[in-house]
N, C-alpha and C positions, 0 to 999 in steps of 0.2 A: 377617210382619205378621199381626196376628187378623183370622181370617175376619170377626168382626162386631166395627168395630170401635164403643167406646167413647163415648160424650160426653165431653167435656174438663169436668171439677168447677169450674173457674176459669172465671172472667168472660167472657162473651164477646169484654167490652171489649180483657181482654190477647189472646187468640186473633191481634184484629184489632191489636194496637198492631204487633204484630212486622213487619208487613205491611207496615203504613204508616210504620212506621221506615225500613227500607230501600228503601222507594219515596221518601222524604226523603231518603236519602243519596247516591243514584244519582241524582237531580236535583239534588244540589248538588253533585256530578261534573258532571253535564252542561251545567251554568251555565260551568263550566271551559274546555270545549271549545268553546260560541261564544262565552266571552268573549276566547280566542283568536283564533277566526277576525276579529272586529275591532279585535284593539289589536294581535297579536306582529307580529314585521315578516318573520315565516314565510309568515304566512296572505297578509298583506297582497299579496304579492310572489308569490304561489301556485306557494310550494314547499311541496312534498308533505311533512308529518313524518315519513312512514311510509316514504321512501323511503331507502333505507339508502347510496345513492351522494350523497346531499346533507343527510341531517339530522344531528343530536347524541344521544346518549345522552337527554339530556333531554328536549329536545323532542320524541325518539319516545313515551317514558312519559308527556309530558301527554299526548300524544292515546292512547297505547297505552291507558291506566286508563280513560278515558270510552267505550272498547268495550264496558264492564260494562251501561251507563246504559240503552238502546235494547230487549236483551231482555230484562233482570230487568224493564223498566219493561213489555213487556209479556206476558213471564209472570207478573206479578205482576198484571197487568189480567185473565187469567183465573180467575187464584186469586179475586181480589176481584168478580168473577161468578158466582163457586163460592159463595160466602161468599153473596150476596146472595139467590141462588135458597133456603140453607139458613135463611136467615129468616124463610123463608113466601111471598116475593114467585114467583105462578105463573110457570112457563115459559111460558105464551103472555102472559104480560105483559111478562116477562124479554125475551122474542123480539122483541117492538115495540118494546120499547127499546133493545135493540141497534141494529136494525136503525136505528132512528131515530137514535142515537149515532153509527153508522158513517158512514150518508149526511154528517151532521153535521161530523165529522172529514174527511172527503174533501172537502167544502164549502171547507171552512174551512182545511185545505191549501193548495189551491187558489186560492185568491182570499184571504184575510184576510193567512196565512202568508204568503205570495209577496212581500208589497205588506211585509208586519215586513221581511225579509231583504234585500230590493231597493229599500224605498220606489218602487215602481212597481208597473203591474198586467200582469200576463204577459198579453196580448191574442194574442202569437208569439208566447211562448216559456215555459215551466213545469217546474217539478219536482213530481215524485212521491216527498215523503219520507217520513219515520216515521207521521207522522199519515196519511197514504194506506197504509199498509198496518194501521195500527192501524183505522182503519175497516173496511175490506176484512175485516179480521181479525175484528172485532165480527159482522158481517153473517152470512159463514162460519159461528161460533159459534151467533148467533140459533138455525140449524138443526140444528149438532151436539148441541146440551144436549138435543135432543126423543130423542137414542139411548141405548144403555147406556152408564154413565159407561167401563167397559174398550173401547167401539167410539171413541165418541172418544179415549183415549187412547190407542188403536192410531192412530188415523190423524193426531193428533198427533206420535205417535214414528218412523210410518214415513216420514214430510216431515222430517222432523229427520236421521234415521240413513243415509234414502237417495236425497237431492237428490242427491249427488255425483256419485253414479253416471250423473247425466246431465248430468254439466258436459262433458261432450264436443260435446254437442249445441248445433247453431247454428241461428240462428232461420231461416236460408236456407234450410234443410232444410223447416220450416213452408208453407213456399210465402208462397200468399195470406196465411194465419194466420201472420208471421214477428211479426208486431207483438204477439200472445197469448204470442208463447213468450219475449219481453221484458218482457211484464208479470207472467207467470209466474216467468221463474228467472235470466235476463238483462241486466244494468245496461246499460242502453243508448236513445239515444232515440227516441221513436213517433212517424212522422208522421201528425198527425190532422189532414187534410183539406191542401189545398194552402197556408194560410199558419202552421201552427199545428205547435209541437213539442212533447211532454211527454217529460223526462227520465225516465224510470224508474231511481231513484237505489236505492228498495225494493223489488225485486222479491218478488213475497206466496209463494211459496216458498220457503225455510220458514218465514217468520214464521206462516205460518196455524197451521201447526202446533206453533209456542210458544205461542201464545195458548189454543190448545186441550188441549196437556197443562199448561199451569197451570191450567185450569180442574180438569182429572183430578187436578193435584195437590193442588187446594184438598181432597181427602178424606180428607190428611191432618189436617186439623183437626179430624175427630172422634175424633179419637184422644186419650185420655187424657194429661195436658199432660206428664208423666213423658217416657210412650212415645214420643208423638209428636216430644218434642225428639232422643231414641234414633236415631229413622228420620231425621230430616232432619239429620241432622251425619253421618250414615252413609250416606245417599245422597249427601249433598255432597260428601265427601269421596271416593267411588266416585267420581263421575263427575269432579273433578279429577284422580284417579290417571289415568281413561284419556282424558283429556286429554293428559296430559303421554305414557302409552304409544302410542296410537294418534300423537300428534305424531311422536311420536321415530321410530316407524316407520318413515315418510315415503310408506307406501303408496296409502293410502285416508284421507277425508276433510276434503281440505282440494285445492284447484287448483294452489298455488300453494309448492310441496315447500319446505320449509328447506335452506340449503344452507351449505358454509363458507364465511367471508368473509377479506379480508386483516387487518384494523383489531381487536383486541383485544377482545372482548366483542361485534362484531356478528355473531356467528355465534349467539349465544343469541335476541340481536336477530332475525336470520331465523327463528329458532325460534318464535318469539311472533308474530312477521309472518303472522297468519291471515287468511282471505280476510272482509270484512263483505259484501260488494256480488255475492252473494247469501250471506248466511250462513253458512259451513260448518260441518260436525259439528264440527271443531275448536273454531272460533269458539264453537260455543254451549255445548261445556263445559268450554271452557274461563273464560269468562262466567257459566254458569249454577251450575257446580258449587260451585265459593265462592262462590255468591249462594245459595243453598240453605244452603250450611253458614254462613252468617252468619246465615241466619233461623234455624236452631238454637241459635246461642248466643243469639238477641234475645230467642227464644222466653222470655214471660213479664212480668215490671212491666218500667216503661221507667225506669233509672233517671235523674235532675232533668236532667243533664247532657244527654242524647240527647233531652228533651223537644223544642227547637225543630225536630228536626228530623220529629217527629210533623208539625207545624205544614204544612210542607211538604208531606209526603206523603199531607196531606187534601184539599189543592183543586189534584192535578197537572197540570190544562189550564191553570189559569187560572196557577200560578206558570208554567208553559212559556211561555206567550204573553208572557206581562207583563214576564219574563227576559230573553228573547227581543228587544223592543223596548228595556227599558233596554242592553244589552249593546250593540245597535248605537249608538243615539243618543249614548251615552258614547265608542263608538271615534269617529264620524263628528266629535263634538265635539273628542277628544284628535286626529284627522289636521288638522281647521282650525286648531285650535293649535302644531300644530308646522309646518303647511307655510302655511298661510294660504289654505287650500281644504279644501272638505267634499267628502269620500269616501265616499256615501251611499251606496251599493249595492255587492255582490261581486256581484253579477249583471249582466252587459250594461253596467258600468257602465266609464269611462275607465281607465285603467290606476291605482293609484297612485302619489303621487307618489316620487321615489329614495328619501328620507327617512324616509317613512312607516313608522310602525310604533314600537312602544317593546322592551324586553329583556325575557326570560323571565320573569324576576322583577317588575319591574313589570305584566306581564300576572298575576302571578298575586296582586298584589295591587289591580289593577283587578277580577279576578273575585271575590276578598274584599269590596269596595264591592258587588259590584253582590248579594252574598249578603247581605251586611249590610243593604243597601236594599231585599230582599223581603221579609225578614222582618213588618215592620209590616203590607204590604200583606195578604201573608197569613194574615199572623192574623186581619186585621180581615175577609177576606171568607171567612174558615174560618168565623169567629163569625158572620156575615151568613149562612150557607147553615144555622149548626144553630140561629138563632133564625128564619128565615122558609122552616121546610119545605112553609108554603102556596103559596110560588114554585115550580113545578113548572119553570118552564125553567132554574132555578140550576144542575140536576141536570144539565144539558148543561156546566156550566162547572166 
């Protein structure tokens, strides 16, 4: 790569469309996967997809594919804080705004999300998902951006490359502090205070450190629009390759070893069975690496056909939330229609009923409805955020 590099001669507009391209396609993956979890009669009946003594070829690949969604969505949040600092907006204004975005997203995890997913308000009992670490993640950052962009990008890479090595470690060991080392690097839940639980479903190890080397990766963007497509389908493709060698290894970077199976094809199956719940090196490049090298071929105009999915990738809180809520209310409506009772919550909520649930196929033409029926929404409040940038709280949504 050149020591200094370039300004891109093209528009900044394309720079940014490639961005918001695949932050549009990885949320309409991940519309996929809770439009799952409320209509297949997988989810309903809480059989795991991933588990390879009870699932199908298929239904592993729906949820297997929506493993992409989670960290290009937020390496792709770094990038696009890279991208914003390089427009003039200060690092200490950049900083309050993070920080204030982050509190924000953990807020609103918290309390807003909980009540989408459950229609009820965790008063016991809670999760800590994506958006609690995407917040956490922002906060983190606020402080990295004030270093050299190579320090944060070391300590981005060394969260990424060397969690594993502490997947030995249990929080028992912690003592007092057993409940740090679960919100650290541990899928497991916290007791806070004698009536109250928080799932830690995200542990912020590694995600701190996606969010922070997409930001180091955003410096690709000053590179010459040539070059810079060069490096990013040749780093993508790098770190796919050792994806698949460090996988096949079955050494380091992953907890949970691929192994042979009896059943024809699920031994590839265990192959790709990488750990999410905390992250591993596998998991993320195997996720990240073709998510890079898809930004090299986007790299550039978008052409008519991939426009709506720009649409998307401009207001990603608010299509999350909005998806979010239509996805449930449509399964809870399809479970009163076929069993004659509303199915309101996967949390805390009754069992469902024997029947419950529709086929793969119907599920994935339920998730088609509910993509078809963002579209409008988002346009219209895409065009509401770039005709009233005197609303400074839009910039939260």
């Amino acid at each position: 790569m050149n020591s200094t590099p370039v300004q891109s001669s093209s528009p900044a507009s394309n720079r940014l469309e490639s961005v918001d391209l695949l932050r549009g396609f990885v949320m309409v993956v991940m519309a996929l996967d809770h439009t799952r979890d409320y209509f297949h009669f997988s989810s309903l009946h809480e059989l795991n997809p991933l588990d390879l003594t009870q699932t199908t070829p298929w239904i592993f690949f729906t949820r297997w594919i929506t493993h992409y969604c989670a960290p290009t969505f937020s390496f792709l949040a770094g990038t696009g804080i890279f991208l914003a600092a390089q427009r003039g907006q200060s690092k200490g204004a950049l900083s309050r705004f993070l920080v204030a975005r982050g509190l924000w997203l953990i807020l609103f995890e918290l309390v807003v999300c909980y009540w989408i997913i459950s229609f009820s308000f965790g008063l016991h009992f809670n999760l800590a998902l994506v958006l609690w670490q995407l917040g956490w993640s922002m906060i983190v950052l606020a402080a990295l951006i004030h270093l050299p962009l190579w320090a944060t990008a070391t300590f981005g890479l060394a969260l990424i490359a060397g969690h594993n090595a502490f997947d030995s470690v249990q929080p028992q060991s912690w003592g007092a502090f057993a409940w740090l080392w679960k919100v650290l690097h541990v899928s497991a839940p916290v007791q806070v205070g004698p009536s109250f639980t928080l799932i830690i479903a995200y542990p912020l190890i590694p995600w701190l450190g996606v969010m922070a080397t997409g930001y180091a990766f955003g410096a690709f963007y000053r590179l010459e629009a040539t070059e810079r497509k060069k490096w990013l389908l040749r780093l993508g493709l790098g770190l796919t390759v050792a994806f698949v060698l460090l996988r096949f290894a079955n050494f380091y970077g992953d907890p949970r070893p691929w192994s042979q199976q009896a059943r024809p094809g699920f031994t590839f199956l265990s192959y790709l069975n990488v750990s999410k719940t905390p992250p591993s090196l596998c998991f993320l490049l195997m996720t990240l690496g073709p998510g890079i090298f898809l930004l090299g071929l986007l790299d550039g105009r978008t052409p008519a056909l991939l426009k709506p999915f720009l649409v998307f990738g401009r207001v990603p809180f608010f299509y999350f939330a909005a998806h979010l809520l239509l996805a449930h209310c449509l399964g809870a409506l399809t479970t009163f229609v076929q069993c004659g009772r509303w199915n309101l919550g996967t949390i805390g909520a009754e069992p469902a009923p024997p029947n419950a649930g529709v086929s793969l196929p119907a599920t994935y033409l339920a998730w088609l409805l509910v993509v078809a029926l963002m579209y409008p929404a988002c346009r219209w409040f895409s065009e509401l955020k770039r005709r009233r940038r005197d609303l400074t709280w839009l910039s939260y949504l």
